[in-house]
Structures are given as structure tokens and as C-alpha cells.
C-alpha positions as CSV (number, residue, x, y, z in Angstrom):
1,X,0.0,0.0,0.0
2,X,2.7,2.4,0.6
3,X,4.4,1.3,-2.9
4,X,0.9,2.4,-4.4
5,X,0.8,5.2,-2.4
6,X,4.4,6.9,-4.3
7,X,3.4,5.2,-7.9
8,X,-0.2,7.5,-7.5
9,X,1.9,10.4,-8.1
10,X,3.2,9.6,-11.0
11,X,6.6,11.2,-11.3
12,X,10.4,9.6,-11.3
13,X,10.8,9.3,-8.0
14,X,7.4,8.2,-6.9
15,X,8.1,5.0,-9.0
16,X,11.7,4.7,-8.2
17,X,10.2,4.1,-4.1
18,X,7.3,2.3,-5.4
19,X,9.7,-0.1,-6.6
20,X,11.7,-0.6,-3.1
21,X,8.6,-0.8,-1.1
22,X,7.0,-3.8,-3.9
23,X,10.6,-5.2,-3.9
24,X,10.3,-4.9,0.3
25,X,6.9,-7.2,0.1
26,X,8.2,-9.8,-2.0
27,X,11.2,-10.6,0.1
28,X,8.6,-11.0,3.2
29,X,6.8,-13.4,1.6
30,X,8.3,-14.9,-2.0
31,X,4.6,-16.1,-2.7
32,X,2.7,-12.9,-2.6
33,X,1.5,-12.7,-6.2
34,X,-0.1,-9.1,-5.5
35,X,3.7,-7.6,-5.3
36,X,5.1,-9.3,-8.4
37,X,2.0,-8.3,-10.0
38,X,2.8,-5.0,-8.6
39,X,6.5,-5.4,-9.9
40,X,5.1,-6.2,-13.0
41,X,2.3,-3.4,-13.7
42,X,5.4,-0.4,-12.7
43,X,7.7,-2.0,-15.0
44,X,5.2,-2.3,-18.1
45,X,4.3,1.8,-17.6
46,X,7.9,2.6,-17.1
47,X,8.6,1.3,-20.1
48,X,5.0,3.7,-21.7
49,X,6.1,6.4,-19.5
50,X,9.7,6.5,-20.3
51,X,10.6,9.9,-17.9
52,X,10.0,6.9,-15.1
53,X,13.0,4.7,-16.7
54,X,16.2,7.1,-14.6
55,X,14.5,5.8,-11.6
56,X,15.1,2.3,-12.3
57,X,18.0,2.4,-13.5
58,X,17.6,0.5,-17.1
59,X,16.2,1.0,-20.5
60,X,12.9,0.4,-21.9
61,X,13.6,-2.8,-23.2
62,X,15.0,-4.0,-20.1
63,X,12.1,-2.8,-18.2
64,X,9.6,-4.7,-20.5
65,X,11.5,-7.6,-20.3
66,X,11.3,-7.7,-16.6
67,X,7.7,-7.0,-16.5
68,X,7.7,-10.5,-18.5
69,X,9.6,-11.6,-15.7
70,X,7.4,-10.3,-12.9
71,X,4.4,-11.4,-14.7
72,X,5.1,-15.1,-14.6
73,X,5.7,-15.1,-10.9
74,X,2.3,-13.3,-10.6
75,X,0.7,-15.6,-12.6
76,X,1.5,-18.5,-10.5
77,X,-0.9,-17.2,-7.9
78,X,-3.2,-15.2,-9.8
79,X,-5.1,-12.4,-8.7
80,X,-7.0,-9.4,-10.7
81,X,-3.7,-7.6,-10.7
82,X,-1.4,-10.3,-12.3
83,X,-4.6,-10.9,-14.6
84,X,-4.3,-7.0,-16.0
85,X,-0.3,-7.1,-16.8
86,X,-0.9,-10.6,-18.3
87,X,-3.3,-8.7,-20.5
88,X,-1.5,-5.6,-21.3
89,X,1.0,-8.1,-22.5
90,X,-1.2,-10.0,-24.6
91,X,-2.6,-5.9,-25.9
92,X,0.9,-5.1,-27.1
93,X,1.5,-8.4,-29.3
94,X,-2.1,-7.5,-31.0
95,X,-3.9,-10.4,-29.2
96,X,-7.4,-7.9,-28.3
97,X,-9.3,-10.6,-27.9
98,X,-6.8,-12.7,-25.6
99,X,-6.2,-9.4,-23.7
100,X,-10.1,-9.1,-23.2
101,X,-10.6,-12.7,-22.2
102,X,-7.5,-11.9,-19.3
103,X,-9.4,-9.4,-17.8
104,X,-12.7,-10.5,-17.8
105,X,-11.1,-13.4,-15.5
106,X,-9.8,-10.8,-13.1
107,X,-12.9,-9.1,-13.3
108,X,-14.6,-12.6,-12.1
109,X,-12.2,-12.3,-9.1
110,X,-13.4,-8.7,-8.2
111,X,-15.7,-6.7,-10.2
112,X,-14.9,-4.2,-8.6
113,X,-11.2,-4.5,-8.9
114,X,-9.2,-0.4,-9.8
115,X,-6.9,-2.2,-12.6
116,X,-9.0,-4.2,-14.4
117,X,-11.5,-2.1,-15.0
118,X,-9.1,0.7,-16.0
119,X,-7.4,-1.7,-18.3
120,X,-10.5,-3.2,-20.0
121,X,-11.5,0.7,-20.9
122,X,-7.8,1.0,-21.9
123,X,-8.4,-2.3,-23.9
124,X,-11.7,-2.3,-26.0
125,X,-10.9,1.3,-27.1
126,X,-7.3,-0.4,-28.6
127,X,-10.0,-3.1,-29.8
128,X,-11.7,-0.6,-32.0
129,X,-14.9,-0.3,-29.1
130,X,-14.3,2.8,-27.7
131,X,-18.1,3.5,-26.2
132,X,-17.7,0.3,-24.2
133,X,-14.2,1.5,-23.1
134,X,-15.4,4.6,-21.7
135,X,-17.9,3.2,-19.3
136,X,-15.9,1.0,-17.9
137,X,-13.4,4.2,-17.4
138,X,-16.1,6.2,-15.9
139,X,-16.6,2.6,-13.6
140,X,-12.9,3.0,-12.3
141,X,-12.7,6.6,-12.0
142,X,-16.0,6.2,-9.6
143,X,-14.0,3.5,-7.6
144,X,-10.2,5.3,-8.0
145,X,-10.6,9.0,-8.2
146,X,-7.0,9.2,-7.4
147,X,-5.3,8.6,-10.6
148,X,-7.4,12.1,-12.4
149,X,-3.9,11.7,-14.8
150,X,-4.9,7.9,-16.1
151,X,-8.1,9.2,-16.3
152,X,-8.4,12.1,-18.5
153,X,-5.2,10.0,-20.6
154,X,-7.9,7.1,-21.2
155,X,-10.8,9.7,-22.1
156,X,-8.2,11.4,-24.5
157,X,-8.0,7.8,-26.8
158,X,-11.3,7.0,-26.6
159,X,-12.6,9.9,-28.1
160,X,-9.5,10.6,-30.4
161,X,-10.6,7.1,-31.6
162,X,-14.6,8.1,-32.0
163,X,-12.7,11.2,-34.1
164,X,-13.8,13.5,-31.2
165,X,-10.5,15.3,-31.9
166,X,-11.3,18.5,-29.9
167,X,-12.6,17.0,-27.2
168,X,-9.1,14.7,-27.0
169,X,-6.8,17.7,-27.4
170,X,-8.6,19.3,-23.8
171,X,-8.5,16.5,-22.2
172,X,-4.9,15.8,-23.2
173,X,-4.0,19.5,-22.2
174,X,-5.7,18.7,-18.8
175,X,-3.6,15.0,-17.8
176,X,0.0,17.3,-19.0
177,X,-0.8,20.4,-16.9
178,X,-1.1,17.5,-13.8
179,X,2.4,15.5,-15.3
180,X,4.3,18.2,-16.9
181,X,7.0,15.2,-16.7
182,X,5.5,13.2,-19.7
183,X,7.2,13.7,-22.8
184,X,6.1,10.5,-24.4
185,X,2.9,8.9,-25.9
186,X,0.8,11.5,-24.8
187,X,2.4,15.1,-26.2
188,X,2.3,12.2,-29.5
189,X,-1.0,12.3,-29.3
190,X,-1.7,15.6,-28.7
191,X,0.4,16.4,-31.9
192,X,-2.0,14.3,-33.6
193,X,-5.1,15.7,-32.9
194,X,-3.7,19.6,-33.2
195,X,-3.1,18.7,-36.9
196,X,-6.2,17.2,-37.1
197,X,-8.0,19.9,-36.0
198,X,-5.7,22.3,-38.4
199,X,-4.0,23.7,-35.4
200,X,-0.4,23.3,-37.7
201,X,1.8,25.0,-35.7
202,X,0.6,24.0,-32.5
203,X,1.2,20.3,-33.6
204,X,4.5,21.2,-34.9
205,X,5.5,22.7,-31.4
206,X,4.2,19.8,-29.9
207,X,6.7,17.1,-31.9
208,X,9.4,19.9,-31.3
209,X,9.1,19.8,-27.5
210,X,8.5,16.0,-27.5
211,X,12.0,15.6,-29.3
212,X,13.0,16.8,-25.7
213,X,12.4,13.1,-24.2
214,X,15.4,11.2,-26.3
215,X,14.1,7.7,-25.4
216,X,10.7,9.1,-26.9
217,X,9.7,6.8,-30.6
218,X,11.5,8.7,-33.1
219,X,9.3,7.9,-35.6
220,X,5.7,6.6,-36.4
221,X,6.5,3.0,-36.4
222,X,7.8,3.1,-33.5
223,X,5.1,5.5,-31.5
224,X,2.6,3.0,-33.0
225,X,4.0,0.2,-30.8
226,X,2.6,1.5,-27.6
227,X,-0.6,2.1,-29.4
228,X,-1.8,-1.2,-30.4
229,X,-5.2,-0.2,-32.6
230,X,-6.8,-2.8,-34.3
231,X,-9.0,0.2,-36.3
232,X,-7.8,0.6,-39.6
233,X,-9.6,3.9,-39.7
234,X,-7.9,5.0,-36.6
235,X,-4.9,4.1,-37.0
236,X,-4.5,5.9,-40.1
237,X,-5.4,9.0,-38.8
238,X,-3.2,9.1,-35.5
239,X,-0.8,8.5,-39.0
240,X,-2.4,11.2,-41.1
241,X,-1.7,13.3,-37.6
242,X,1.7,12.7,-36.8
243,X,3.0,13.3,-40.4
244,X,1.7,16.5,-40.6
245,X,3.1,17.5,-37.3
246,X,6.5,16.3,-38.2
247,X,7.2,13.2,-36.8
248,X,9.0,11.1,-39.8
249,X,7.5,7.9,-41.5
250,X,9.2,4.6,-40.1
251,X,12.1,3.3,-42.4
252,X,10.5,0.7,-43.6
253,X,8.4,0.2,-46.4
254,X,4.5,1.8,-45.8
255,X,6.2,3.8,-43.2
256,X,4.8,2.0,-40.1
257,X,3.8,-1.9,-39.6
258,X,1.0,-3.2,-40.1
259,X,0.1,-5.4,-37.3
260,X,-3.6,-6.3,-38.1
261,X,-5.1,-10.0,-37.5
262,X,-5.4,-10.2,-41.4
263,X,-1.5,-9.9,-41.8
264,X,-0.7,-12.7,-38.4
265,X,1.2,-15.5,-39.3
266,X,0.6,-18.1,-36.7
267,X,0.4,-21.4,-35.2
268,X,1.6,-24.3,-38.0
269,X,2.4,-21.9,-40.4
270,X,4.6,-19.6,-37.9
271,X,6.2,-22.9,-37.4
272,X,7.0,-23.9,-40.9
273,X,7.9,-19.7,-41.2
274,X,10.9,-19.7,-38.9
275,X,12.1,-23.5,-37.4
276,X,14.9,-24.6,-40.0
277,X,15.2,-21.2,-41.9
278,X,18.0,-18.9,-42.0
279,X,16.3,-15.3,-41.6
280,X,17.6,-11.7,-41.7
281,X,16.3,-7.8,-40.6
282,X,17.7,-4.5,-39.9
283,X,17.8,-3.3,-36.3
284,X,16.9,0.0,-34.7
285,X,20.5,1.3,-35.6
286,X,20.6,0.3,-38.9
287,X,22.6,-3.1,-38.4
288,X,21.8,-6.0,-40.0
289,X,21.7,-9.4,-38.5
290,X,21.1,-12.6,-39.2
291,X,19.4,-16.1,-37.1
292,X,20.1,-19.7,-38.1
293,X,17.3,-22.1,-36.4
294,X,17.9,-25.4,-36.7
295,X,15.3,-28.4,-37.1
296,X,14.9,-28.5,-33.1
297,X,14.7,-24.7,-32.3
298,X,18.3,-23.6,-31.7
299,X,20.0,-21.0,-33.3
300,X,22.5,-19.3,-34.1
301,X,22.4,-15.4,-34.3
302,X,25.1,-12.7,-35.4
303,X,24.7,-9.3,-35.6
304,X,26.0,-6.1,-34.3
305,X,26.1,-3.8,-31.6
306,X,27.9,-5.3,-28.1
307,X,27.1,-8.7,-28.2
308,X,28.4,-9.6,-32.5
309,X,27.2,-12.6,-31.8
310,X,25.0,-15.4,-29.7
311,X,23.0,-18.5,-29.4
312,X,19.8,-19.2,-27.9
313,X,16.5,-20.9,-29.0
314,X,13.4,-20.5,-30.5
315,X,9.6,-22.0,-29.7
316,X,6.3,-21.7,-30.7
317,X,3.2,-22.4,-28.3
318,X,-0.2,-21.4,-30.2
319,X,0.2,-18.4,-31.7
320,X,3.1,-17.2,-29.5
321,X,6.7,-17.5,-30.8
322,X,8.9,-17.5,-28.0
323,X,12.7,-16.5,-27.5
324,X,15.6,-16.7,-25.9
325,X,19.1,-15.5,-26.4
326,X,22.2,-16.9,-24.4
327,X,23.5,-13.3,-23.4
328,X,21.6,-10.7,-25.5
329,X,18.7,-8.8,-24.1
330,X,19.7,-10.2,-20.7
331,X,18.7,-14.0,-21.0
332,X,15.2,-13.1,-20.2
333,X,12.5,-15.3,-22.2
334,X,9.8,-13.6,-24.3
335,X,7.3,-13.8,-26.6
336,X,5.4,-11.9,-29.4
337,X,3.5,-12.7,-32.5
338,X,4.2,-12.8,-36.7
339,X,3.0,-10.5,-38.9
340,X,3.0,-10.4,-42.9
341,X,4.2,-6.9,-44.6
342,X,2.2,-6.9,-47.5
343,X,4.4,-3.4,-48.3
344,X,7.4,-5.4,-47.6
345,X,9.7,-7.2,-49.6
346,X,13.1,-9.2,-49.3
347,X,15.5,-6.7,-50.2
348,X,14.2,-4.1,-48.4
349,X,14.2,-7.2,-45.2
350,X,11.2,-6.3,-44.2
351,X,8.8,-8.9,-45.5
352,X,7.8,-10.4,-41.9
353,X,8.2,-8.4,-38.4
354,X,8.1,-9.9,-34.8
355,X,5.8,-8.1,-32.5
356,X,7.0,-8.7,-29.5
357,X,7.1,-7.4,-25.5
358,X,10.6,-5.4,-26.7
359,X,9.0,-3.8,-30.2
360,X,8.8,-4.3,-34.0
361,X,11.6,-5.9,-35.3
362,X,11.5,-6.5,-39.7
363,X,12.9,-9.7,-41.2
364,X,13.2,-11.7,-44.3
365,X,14.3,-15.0,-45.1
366,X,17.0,-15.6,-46.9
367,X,16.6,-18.7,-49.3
């Protein structure tokens, strides 16, 4: 409680002391699910709300990557909590409907329960059902009327999605006048809807001030990642918005990816995709790599940055392709889905792209 009590406020060092006092209740009792469910929820918005990351002493990707971590321990006494990062999980790989079936089961536990609900608004808006999302964010705001920030933030996509654009920009303005901190997802969004709303140079100003936060996406593939819409519509609007504010196309072809249920590869044909095939992409800096998998999984991987080079294995369960490096990215296991790029193509390396708990990540194979 007096972890939840510093992460309310919502600022650097309220989550750097949320995270000693959740860290405190786990080490008086290893089996108290709430705390690594705790663990796990501050990680995941650490890694949204990346002006939180100094505090914890680690990268985005690191702090996604433990959130995995913390999740599975969660899980293994599940409560509503453990159920709503398991499900903000399952959001960012584009499983909607998984995501909604995870909360609905913590919702069983207590209907009543601050996350959940909060999440499920969070949730159906990404879904493309943003009237249902905003009930169930009016619900938690009844039952939490601390958290006025997640609040207004939560209004602000719903009705950017119903294409409520004014409305969104106040709301917006509201949450950063209460966080002036944030320099992430939500000045993004803000830009979108000022160029929406032909308010040019405001949107402009917006992306120019955002550029502030270097860990902020540099680009609209990347900004898209944390907003997991399965709206077509909407999707190519927050687009349509962030162009015309400034912030750059992705480098990859169609500018962003394209992670809609039409384009997933999964299951028996994810299988026959990557077990046994060599396969190559482009990384965030521009390197190249490459991943061997043998017949049973293993592979090889080569690349650059400061690890040239690795081995670790590969695994799918349903639709879930699962990984795990020797050294890189900390030895921690995680999981995503497969997408097709209809825009993509071999050369370019970017015919397939992971979606997984660290990001997009483009790839080809190479015959």
C-alpha cells in the first residue's frame, strides 16, 4: 500500500520508491502474487512512460523484459492484478481478444477490482470499441478517483478514436498540466489531434518539444507500438496526424507496420515460417543481423552492436513465438506474435516483423 501510495503520483521518483517498497513485500513473503504483480504493472508503464526509466536504472527494453519476468511469478498465484499485466501483454502483441478474455477473468475475481476495469477501458478502445471503453473508465474513476492523470489520458484515446478530436486535445492538455514530466505517448498524441484539428503550428511545437524526451519513438512505427489499434480507420489517422506534425515515417516500407489479424502468421504456419530457416532484418541502428534455427529450435544469431554474436533458441506455443538469447537482451524469455508486410519485400528485409514485449523488429528469409 505504501508502494501504491508513491506510484499515484506519478513522477520519477514516486516509482523509483514504489519499486523498493513492492521489492520490500516480496522478500517477506516470495509467494505474494499481488507484489510481483505490482513489480510487473510499474515495470510495463515505465517502459510507456519513459521519464520513469532514470529511476530504475535500465532501458525500456530491459524494463519490458522484466515486466515478463514479474508477470510469470504473478501468474502463479493469480489475482486481478497479475490478470491486467498478463493482459497488457497479450494488448501489445495484438492479441485484443486474448487481452479481453484476461481481464474479464480478473474481473470474475473482483468486479470491482481499480486495474482491471481501467485496463478493460484502456483495452476495448485499442480493440476498435471505444463507447464500451469509456464506461468501464467512468466505472474506475468512480471506484479510484485518485489517478485524475490515467483518467483524462484514457478519455483522451477514446474519443481521439470516435474522431472527437477536440474534445481529446482538452483532455490531453488537462492530464500534462497535472504531469508536466511526460514527454512520451501522450504530447504524441496531442500532436496528432492539433493537426487534425488544423492547429499546424501548434502540432508542430508539440513534436518539437517531445524531441526533448530522447528515449521518446523517433518515428511513427515506433510511436505506433505502444498504441496497439486494431482500427484501420484509426490508426491511419493518429498516422495522417503525426506526419503532418512532423514526426517522420518509419524506415520501412509503408512507413509504419501493419500489425492487423489479417496480416498474423501463426500457429503451423509460424512454425513452418521460422524452425529450420535462416532469416535476416535491420535493427533500430541500422545493423543488420542474421538467425540460423535449426530443425529443433536452436539457433544461431550474429549481428551487431555489443554482443556480434550469440546462441539461444526458438519455440512456438499457439500463436506465440517464443525467444531466448544466451546473453543478448539479458537472457530473459519472451514472446510476441508474426505479422506479414504486404508493403514489404526481401530486399528491403522487411517482408515479416516480430511483434513482441521489446518492439517491431522487420525480417526476411533468406533462401
Amino acid at each position: 500500500m505504501e508502494g501504491w501510495d508513491h506510484y499515484y503520483r506519478y513522477t520519477a521518483d514516486g516509482f523509483g520508491k514504489a519499486a523498493a517498497f513492492f521489492k520490500k513485500a516480496v522478500e517477506l513473503d516470495p509467494n505474494y502474487g499481488q507484489a510481483y504483480a505490482s513489480l510487473a504493472n510499474l515495470h510495463m508503464q515505465a517502459a510507456n512512460f519513459h521519464a520513469f526509466l532514470p529511476a530504475l536504472n535500465m532501458s525500456w527494453p530491459e524494463a519490458r523484459l522484466r515486466a515478463g519476468e514479474y508477470t510469470r511469478m504473478a501468474m502463479k498465484n493469480p489475482t486481478p492484478a497479475a490478470y491486467t499485466v498478463s493482459s497488457a501483454r497479450h494488448l501489445l502483441r495484438r492479441q485484443h481478444e486474448e487481452a479481453i478474455s484476461e481481464l474479464e477473468r480478473g474481473l470474475a475475481l473482483d468486479p470491482n477490482n481499480s486495474s482491471c476495469l481501467s485496463n478493460m477501458g484502456w483495452t476495448l478502445i485499442c480493440a476498435g470499441r471505444p463507447k464500451e471503453g469509456i464506461e468501464f473508465i467512468n466505472k474506475w474513476m468512480r471506484i479510484n478517483p485518485r489517478d485524475r492523470f490515467g483518467y483524462l489520458h484514457l478519455r483522451s484515446r477514446a474519443y481521439f478514436s470516435m474522431g472527437e478530436f477536440g474534445e481529446a486535445a482538452n483532455l490531453l492538455e488537462q492530464a500534462l498540466r497535472l504531469n508536466p514530466e511526460e514527454r512520451g505517448g501522450l504530447l504524441a498524441l496531442l500532436a496528432a489531434c492539433y493537426s487534425l484539428l488544423g492547429r499546424d503550428q501548434d502540432a508542430r511545437a508539440t513534436i518539437e518539444f517531445r524531441k526533448k524526451n530522447p528515449m521518446a519513438g523517433p518515428n511513427v512505427a515506433e510511436s505506433l507500438f505502444q498504441v496497439p489499434l486494431a482500427d484501420h480507420a484509426v490508426v491511419g489517422r493518429f498516422v495522417e496526424g503525426l506526419i503532418k506534425a512532423g514526426l517522420p515515417p518509419g524506415k520501412i516500407a509503408g512507413g509504419y507496420f501493419p500489425a492487423f489479424k489479417e496480416n498474423q502468421v501463426a500457429g503451423e504456419e509460424a512454425k513452418r515460417l521460422l524452425i529450420g530457416s535462416r532469416i535476416t532484418g535491420i535493427d533500430r541502428d541500422g545493423h543488420q543481423w542474421w538467425r540460423d534455427h535449426k530443425k529443433n529450435g536452436e539457433f544461431n544469431w550474429r549481428g551487431g552492436g555489443p554482443i556480434p554474436s550469440d546462441t539461444g533458441k526458438c519455440w512456438i506455443e499457439g500463436d506465440l513465438v517464443y525467444n531466448q538469447y544466451k546473453k543478448r537482451l539479458w537472457g530473459i524469455e519472451y514472446c510476441g506474435t508474426v505479422f506479414r508486410n504486404p508493403r514489404g519485400t526481401k530486399e528491403g528485409k522487411d517482408e515479416y516483423f516480430f511483434c513482441s514485449d521489446i518492439g517491431f523488429a522487420p525480417f526476411s528469409l533468406v533462401k
